[in-house]
N, C-alpha and C positions, 0 to 999 in steps of 0.2 A: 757215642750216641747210638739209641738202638735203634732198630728199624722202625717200630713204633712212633718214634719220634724224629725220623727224616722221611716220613709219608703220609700222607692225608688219608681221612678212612675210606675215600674211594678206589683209592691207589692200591690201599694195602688189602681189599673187598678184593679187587682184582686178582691182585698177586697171591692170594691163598685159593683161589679158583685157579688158576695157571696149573700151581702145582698141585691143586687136587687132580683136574683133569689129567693131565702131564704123567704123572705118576700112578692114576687107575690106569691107563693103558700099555702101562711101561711094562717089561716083564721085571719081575725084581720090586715094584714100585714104591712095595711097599717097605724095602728094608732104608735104614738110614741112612746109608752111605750113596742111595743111589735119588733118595729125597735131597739130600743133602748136595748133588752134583746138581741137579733142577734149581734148586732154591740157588744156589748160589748164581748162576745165570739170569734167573730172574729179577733176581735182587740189582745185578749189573744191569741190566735190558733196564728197570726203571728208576737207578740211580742216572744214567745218561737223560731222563728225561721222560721217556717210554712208557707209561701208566697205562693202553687202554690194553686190556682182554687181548686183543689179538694179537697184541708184538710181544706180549709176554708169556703167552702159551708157546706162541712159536719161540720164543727165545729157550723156553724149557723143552722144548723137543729138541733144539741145535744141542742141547746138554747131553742128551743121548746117541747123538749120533757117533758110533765109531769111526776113526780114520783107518781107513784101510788103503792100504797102498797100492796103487795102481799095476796090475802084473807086468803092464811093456815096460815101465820105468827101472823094474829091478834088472839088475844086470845079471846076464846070463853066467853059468860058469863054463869054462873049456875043461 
């Protein structure tokens, strides 16, 4: 099934603003691989249910965000 056809055209109005915005601020934003990590968040954030503008923008920024691991956590060496 393609997305087209598991969304309603407001939903899917939504989610292609998400990742417009999502992606004009992103650095990179506009290569494919990093449209492509956005979209795929988004598309989860409103397959769970999630269609308005704001939980799916912010779902496509949680895309971007690196984990960086905490410096007290790594253990030290002797």
């Amino acid at each position: 099934m393609s997305i087209e056809e598991s969304f309603d055209s407001p939903a899917l109005a939504n989610m292609n603003i998400a990742l417009d915005r999502v992606c004009a601020r992103a650095a990179g934003g506009q290569e494919h691989s990093v449209r492509k990590r956005v979209a795929k968040q988004i598309i989860k954030c409103a397959r769970s249910g999630r269609t308005a503008l704001v939980g799916l923008t912010a779902a496509g920024r949680r895309a971007l965000i690196e984990i960086v691991p905490n410096p007290n956590s790594l253990q030290r060496e002797t």
